[in-house]
N, C-alpha and C positions, 0 to 999 in steps of 0.2 A: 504494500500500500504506500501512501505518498507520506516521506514526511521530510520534514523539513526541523533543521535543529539550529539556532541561535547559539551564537556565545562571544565572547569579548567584554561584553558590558560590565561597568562597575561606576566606583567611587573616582572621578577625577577634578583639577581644579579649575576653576575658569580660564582661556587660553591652552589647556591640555588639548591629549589628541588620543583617541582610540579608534581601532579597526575593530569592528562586526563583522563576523561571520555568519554564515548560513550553510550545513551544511545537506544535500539535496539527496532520496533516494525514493526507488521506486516509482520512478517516471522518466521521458526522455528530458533530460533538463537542459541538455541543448538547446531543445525547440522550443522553449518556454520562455515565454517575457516574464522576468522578473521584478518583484518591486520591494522597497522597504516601504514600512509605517510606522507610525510612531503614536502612542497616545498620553499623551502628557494627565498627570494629575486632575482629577476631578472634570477632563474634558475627551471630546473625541477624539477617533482614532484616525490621524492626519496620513494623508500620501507624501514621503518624504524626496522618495528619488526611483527613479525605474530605468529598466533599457531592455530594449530589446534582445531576439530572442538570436541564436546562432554566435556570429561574430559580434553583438552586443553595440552595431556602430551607431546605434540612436538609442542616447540618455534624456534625463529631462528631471527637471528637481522642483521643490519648492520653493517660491522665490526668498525665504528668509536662511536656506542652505547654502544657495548658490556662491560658489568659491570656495567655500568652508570642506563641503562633503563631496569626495567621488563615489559613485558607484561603481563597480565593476564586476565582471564574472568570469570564472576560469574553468572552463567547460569538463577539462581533463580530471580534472578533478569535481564535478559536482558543487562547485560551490560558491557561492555570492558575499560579496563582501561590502563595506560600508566604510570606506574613510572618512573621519570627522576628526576638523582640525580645530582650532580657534574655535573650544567649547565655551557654551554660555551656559547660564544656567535656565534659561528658556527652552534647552535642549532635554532639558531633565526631560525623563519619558522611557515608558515601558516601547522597546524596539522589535516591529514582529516582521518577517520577510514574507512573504505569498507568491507562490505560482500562478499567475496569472490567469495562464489557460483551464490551468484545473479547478483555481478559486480556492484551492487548499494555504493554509495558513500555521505556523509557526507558533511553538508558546511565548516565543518573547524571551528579552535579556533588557535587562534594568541599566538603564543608564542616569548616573546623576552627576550635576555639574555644580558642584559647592565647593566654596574657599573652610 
C-alpha cells in the first residue's frame, strides 16, 4: 500500500535551516507530482511547495516560502525533500508531504522555529 514517511523536523532557531524528508513506497513515485503542506497551530493545513512528477522540472511554492525553501525529489531513491532556510517562527507547523495523484498523505514531522 502507499505510504509515505516524514522526518527531519525539530526544535530550530530563527534564521536556522532544516531538510524534510519524505520517504515514498508502494507506488510509482516517479510518476507522481508531489507536494508539501504544512499546518500551523490552531489553523489550516496550507500548500507549501510542489513539482512535478518524473524529472520534477516544474516547482511552485507559497509566496511567503519563496527563496527561503527548495523542493526537490530524487526518484532513485523514492524520496522528496524540503529545504528550509532562513526559518521564522511563522514557519512553526506540523509538515505532511502527499502524492498527488493518489491523494495519499503522510503523518507529519513537527517543525518549530523558536529562539
Amino acid at each position: 500500500q502507499v505510504q509515505l514517511v516524514e522526518s527531519g523536523g525539530g526544535l530550530v532557531q530563527p534564521g536556522g535551516s532544516l531538510r524534510l524528508s519524505c520517504a515514498a513506497s508502494g507506488f510509482a513515485f516517479s510518476l507522481n507530482a508531489m507536494s508539501w503542506y504544512r499546518q500551523p497551530p490552531g489553523k489550516e493545513r496550507e500548500l507549501v511547495a510542489a513539482i512535478s512528477a518524473t524529472g520534477g522540472g516544474n516547482t511552485n511554492y507559497k509566496d511567503s516560502v519563496k527563496g527561503r525553501f527548495t523542493i526537490s525529489r530524487d526518484n532513485a531513491k523514492n524520496t522528496l525533500y524540503l529545504q528550509m532556510n532562513d526559518l521564522r517562527p511563522e514557519d512553526t507547523a506540523v509538515y505532511y508531504c502527499k502524492s498527488e495523484n493518489s491523494g495519499s498523505w503522510g503523518r507529519g514531522t513537527q517543525v518549530t522555529v523558536s529562539s
